[in-house]
NUFIDO-531406 format. One line per 8 residues: number of its first residue (from 1); their letters; for each residue x negated, y, z of C-alpha. Coordinates in nm, 2 decimals. Last residue first. Layout:
REM residues N
NUM> a> X Y Z ~ ...
//
This chain:
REM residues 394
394> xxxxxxxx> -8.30 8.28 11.74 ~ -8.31 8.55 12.03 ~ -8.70 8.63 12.03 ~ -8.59 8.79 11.65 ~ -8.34 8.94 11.74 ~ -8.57 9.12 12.03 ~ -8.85 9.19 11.81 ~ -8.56 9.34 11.53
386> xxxxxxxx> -8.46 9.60 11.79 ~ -8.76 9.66 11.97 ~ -8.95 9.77 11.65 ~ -8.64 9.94 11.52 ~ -8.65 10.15 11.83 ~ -9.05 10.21 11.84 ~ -9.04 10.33 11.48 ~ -8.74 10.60 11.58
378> xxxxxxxx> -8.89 10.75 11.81 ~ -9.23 10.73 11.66 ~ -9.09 10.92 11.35 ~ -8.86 11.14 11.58 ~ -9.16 11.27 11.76 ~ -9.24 11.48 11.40 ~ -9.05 11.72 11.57 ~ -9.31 11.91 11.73
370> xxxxxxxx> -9.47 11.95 11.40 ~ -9.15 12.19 11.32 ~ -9.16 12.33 11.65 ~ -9.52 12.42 11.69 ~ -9.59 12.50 11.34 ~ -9.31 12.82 11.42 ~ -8.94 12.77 11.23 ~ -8.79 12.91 10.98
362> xxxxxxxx> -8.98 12.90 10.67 ~ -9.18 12.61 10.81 ~ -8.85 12.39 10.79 ~ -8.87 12.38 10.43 ~ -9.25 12.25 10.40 ~ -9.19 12.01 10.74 ~ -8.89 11.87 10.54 ~ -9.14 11.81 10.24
354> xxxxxxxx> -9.40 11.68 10.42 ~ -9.16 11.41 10.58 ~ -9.01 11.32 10.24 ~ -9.32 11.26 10.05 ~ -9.47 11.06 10.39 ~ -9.14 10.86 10.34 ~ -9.27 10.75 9.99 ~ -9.59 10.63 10.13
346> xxxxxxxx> -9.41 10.37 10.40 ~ -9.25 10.26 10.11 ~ -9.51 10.16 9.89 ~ -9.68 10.08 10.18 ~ -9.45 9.83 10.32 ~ -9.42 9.67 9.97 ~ -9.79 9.65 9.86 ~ -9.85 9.47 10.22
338> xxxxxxxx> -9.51 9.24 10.16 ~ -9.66 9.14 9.78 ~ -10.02 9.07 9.94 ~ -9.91 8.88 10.24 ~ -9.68 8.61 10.02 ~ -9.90 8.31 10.00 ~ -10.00 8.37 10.33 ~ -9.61 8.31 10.47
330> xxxxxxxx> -9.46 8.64 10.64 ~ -9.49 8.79 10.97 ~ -9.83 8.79 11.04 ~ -9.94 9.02 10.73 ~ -9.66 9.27 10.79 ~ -9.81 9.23 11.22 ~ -10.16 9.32 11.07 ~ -10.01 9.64 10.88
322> xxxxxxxx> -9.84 9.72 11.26 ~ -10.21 9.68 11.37 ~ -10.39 9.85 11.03 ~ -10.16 10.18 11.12 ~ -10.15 10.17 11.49 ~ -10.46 10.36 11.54 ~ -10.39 10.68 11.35 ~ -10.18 10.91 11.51
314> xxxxxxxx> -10.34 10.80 11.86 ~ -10.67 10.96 11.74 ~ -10.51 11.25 11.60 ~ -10.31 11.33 11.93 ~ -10.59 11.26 12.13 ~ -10.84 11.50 11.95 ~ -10.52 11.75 11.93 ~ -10.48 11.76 12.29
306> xxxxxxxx> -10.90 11.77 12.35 ~ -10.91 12.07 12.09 ~ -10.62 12.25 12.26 ~ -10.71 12.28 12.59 ~ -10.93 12.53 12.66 ~ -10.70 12.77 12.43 ~ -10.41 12.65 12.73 ~ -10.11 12.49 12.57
298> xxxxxxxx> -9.77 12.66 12.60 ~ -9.45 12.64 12.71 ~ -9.46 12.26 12.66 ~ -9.17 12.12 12.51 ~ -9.23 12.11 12.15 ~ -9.62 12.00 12.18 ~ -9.55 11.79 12.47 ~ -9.28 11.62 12.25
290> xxxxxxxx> -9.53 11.57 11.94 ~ -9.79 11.40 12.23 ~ -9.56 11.17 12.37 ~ -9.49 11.07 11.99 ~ -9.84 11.00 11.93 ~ -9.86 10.78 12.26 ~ -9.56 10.56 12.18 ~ -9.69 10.51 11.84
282> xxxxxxxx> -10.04 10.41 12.00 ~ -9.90 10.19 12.28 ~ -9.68 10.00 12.02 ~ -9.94 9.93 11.76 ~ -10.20 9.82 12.05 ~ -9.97 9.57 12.21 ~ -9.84 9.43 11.92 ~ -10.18 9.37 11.77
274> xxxxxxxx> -10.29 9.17 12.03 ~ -10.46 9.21 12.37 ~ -10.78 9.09 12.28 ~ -10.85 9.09 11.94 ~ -10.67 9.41 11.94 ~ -10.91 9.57 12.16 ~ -11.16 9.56 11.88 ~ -10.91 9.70 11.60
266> xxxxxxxx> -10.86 9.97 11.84 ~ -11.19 10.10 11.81 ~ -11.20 10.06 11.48 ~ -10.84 10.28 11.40 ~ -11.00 10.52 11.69 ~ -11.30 10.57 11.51 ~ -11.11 10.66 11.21 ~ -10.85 10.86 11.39
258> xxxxxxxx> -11.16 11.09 11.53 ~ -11.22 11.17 11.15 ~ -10.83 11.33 11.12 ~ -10.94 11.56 11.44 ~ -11.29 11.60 11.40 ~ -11.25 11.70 11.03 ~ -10.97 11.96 11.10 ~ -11.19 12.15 11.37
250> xxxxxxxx> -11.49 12.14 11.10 ~ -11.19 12.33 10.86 ~ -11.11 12.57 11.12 ~ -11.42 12.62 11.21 ~ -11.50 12.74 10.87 ~ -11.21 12.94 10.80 ~ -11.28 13.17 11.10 ~ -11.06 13.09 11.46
242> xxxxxxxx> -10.83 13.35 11.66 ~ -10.55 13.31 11.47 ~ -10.36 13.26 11.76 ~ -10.53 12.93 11.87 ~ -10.25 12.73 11.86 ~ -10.12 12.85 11.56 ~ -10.45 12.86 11.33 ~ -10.48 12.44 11.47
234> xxxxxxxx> -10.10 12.40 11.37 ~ -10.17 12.54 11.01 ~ -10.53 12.36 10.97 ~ -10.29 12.04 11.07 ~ -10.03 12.09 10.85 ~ -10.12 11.79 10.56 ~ -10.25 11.57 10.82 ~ -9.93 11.56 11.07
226> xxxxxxxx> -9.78 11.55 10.78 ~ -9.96 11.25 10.68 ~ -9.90 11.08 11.02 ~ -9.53 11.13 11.11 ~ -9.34 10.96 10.89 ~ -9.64 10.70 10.83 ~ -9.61 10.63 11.20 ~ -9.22 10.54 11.23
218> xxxxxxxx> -9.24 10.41 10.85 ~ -9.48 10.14 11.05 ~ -9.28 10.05 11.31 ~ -9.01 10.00 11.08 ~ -9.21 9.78 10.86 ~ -9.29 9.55 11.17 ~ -8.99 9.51 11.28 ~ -8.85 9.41 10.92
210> xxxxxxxx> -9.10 9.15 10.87 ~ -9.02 9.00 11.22 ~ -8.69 9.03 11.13 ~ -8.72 8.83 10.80 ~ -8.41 8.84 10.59 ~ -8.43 9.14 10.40 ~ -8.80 8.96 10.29 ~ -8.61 8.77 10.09
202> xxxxxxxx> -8.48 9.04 9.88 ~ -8.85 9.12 9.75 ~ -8.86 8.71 9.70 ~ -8.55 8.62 9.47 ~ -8.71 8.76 9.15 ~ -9.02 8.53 9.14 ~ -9.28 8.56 8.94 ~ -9.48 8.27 8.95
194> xxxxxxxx> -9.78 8.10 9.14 ~ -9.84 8.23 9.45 ~ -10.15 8.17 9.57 ~ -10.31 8.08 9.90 ~ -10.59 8.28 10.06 ~ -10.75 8.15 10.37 ~ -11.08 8.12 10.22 ~ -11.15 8.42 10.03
186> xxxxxxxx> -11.16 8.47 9.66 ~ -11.49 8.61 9.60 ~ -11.67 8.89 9.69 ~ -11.95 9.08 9.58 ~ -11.89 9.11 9.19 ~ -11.50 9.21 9.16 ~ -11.54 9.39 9.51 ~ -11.87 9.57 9.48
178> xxxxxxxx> -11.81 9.62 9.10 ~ -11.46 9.85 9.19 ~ -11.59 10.01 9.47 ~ -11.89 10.11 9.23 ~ -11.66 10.22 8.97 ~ -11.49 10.43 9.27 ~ -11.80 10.62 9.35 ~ -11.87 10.75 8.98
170> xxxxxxxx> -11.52 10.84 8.97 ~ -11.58 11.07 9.22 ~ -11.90 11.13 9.13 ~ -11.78 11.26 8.77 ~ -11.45 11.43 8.92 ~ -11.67 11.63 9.16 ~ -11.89 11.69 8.94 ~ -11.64 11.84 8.67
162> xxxxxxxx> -11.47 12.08 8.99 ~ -11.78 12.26 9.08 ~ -11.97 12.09 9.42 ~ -12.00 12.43 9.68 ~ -12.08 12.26 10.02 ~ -11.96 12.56 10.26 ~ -12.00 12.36 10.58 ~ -11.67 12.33 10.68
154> xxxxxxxx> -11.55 12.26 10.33 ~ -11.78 11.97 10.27 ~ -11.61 11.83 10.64 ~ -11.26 11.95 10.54 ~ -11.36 11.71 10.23 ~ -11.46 11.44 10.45 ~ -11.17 11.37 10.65 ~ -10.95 11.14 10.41
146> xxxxxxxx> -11.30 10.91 10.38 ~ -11.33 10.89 10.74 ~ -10.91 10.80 10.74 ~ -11.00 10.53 10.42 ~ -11.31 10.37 10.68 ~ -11.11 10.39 10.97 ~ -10.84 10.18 10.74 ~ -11.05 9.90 10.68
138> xxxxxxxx> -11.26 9.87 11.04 ~ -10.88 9.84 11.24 ~ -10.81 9.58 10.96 ~ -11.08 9.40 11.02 ~ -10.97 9.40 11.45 ~ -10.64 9.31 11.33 ~ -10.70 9.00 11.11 ~ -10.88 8.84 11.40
130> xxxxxxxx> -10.80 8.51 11.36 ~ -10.66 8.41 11.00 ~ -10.92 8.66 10.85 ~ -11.08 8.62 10.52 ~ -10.80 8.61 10.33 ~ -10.62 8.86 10.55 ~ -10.96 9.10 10.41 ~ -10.81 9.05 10.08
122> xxxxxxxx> -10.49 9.14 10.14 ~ -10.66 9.49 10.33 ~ -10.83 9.56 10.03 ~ -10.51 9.53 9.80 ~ -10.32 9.76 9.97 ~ -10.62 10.02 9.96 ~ -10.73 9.96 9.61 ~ -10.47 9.84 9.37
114> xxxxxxxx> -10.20 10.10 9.48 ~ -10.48 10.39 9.40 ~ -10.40 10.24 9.03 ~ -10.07 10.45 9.04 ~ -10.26 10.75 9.23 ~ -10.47 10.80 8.97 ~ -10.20 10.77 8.73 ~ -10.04 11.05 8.92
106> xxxxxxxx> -10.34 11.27 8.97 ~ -10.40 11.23 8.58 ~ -10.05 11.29 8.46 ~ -10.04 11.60 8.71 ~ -10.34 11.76 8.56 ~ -10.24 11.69 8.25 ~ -9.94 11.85 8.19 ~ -10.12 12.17 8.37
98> xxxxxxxx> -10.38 12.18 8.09 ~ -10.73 12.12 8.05 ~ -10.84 12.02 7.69 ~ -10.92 11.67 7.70 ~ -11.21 11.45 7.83 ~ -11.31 11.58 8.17 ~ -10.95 11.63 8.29 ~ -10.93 11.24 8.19
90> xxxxxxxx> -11.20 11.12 8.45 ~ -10.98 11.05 8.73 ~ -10.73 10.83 8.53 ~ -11.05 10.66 8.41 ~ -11.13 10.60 8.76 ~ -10.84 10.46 8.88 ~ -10.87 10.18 8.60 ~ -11.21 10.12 8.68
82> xxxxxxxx> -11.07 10.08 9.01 ~ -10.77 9.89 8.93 ~ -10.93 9.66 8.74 ~ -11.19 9.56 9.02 ~ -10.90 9.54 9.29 ~ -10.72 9.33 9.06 ~ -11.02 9.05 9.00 ~ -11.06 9.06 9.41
74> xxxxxxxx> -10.68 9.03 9.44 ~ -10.74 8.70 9.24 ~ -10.39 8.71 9.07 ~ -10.04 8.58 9.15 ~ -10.07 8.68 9.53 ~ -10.18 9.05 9.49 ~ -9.92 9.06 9.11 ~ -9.65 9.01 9.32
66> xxxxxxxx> -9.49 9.14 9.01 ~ -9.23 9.35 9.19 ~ -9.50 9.43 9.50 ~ -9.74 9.57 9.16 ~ -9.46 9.74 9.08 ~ -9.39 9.92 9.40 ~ -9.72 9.99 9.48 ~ -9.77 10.17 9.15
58> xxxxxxxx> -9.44 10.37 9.23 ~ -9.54 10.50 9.54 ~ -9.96 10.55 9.46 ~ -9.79 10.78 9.15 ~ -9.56 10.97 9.37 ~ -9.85 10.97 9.64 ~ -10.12 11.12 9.38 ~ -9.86 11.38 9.25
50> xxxxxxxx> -9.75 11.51 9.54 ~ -10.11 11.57 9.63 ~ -10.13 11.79 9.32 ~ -9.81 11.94 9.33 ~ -9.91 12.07 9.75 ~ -10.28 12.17 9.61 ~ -10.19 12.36 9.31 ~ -10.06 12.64 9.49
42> xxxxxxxx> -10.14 12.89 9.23 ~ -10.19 12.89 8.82 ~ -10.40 13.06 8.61 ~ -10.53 12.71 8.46 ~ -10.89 12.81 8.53 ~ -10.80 13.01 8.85 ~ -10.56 12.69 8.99 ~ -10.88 12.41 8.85
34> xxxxxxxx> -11.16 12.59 9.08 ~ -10.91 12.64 9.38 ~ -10.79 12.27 9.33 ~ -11.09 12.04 9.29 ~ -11.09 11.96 9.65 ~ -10.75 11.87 9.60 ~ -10.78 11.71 9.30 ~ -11.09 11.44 9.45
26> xxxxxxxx> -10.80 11.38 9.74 ~ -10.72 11.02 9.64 ~ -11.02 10.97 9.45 ~ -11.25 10.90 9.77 ~ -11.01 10.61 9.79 ~ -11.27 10.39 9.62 ~ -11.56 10.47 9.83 ~ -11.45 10.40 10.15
18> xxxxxxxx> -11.22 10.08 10.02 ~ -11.55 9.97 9.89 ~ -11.79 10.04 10.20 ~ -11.52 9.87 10.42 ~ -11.45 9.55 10.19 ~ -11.84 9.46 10.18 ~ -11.84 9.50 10.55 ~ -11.56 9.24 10.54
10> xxxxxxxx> -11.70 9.00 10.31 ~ -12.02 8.99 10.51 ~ -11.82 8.92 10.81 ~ -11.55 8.67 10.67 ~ -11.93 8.52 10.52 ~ -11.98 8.44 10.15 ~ -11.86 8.21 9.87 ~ -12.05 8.23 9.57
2> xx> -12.01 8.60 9.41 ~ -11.82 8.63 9.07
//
């Protein structure tokens, strides 16, 4: 373990680790096409990412039970999972492929996934009493940068076959794994937890601040990943089919990377006009944008890059400020179990978003059913108020 460094060493450290450890989240997507005509099978893709955010749901969730961030050195359980993660990754390499274990591996993956990102941004709160919001804003650009970059390989025809992929995937997260368990040491601010207990999850039922919060951010995470998931689709719409597969794709990676600069961007502002300020604005202005999408006529071909651009930039930003606000809204020697929560369920909802946006595409154009997606922010921005202002009143 590393002596004690800097909050901004540490932080740095934190980004390049997260940025290379989530790079397994969508290593079986990109491995798809290869994987679907070995195993004779089609539409891989939407079982495969399933797969990953059932298993990222269910690890969060137990690793919230256990409050196994605050028990242990989240730095020690960062490492673990990683290797962990890895291994999971590395599986389709070691047995004879079959569809079984395909989704066993994406799942477990996705299981020790729960160790990396949540886990990262606990550790960065240890570093951070002032300014948590601004690191967070640097964390999560760096895992929206890393969701981007296979539409970026895809845009300019980077042919990787589906065992390298997996090696240097794995390869990547290993390192994560060492830069965090070796690099950076328990930080400063961070004060442990020392049992189980039972009574805490419920606790947190009681904590409007908490609860604000956590709605905000299950009004962004309903809308964000499908927003992600059906973006080629609305880009193809808008532009009437009038695009080739490779601008499409560099069209997709502006969009979802132009969140990551945003996430920094308005990590920096944060620090000084609060995280409440920049959480609010940005889930007010994604849901402007899905109600100009379903009410507008139509959108010009001019402008359809610049509306998207905004749109994917204001999708993202509030994410590490209403994640900030779960930090600040319950005792440091709880952060890491109410971080693991919110995502855990936060993720789950993305699973039922996608899903409703998969059944309503049957019926209805990508400009309706993405349209929709207003009600997450809608909805987030109401509970926000709601609990804020019970809150203010006690």
């Amino acid at each position: 373990m590393a002596k004690s460094i800097s909050s901004r060493s540490a932080l740095i450290l934190i980004v390049i680790a997260q940025f290379l450890g989530t790079s397994l989240w969508f290593a079986g997507n990109a491995a798809a096409p290869e994987l679907e005509l070995i195993l004779g099978e089609k539409d891989l893709v939407p079982l495969i990412t399933s797969m990953v955010q059932l298993g990222f749901v269910a690890g969060t969730f137990l690793y919230a039970f256990f409050s196994i961030p605050d028990r242990f050195s989240p730095s020690d359980v960062f490492f673990f999972s990683a290797i962990l993660a890895a291994a999971c990754n590395l599986v389709l390499l070691l047995f004879p492929l079959q569809l079984g274990l395909v989704i066993g591996s994406r799942f477990l993956t996705g299981f020790f996934l729960a160790g990396i990102y949540p886990v990262g941004m606990k550790i960065a709160s240890d570093y951070f009493e002032k300014g948590l919001g601004s690191a967070l804003g640097f964390l999560v650009g760096a895992l929206v940068l890393g969701t981007a970059f296979p539409f970026f390989l895809k845009a300019f025809e980077v042919s990787i076959s589906w065992k390298m992929l997996l090696l240097a995937t794995s390869g990547l997260a290993i390192g994560s794994g060492a830069l965090v368990g070796f690099g950076i040491p328990d930080g400063p601010f961070r004060k442990i937890n020392p049992k189980f207990d039972l009574s805490l999850l419920p606790s947190f039922t009681q904590n409007k601040a908490l609860k604000g919060a956590a709605g905000g951010y299950f009004g962004h995470m309903w809308e964000l990943y499908t927003f992600w998931a059906f973006l080629p689709a609305l880009i193809l719409f808008l532009e009437k089919g009038n695009l080739t597969g490779t601008t499409q794709s560099l069209w997709t990676f502006l969009i979802i990377a132009s969140g990551g600069i945003s996430c920094g961007f308005g990590g920096i502002i944060s620090g000084k006009k609060g995280s409440e300020k920049v959480a609010l604005f940005s889930l007010m202005g994604s849901g402007i944008c899905g109600l100009v999408l379903l009410m507008a006529p139509e959108i010009p071909t001019g402008l359809v890059f610049p509306f998207l651009l905004i749109w994917g930039m204001l999708v993202t930003a509030d994410s590490p400020q209403f994640s900030t606000l779960v930090a600040q809204s319950v005792r440091p020697e709880h952060r890491g179990t109410a971080l693991t929560l919110v995502n855990c369920l936060g993720f789950g909802l993305t699973i039922g978003s996608i899903q409703v946006a998969r059944f309503l595409s049957d019926f209805l154009s990508a400009k309706v059913y993405l349209g929709l997606l207003a009600i997450g922010p809608i909805l987030g921005l109401w509970i926000y108020r709601y609990f804020r202002t019970k809150d203010l009143d006690i």
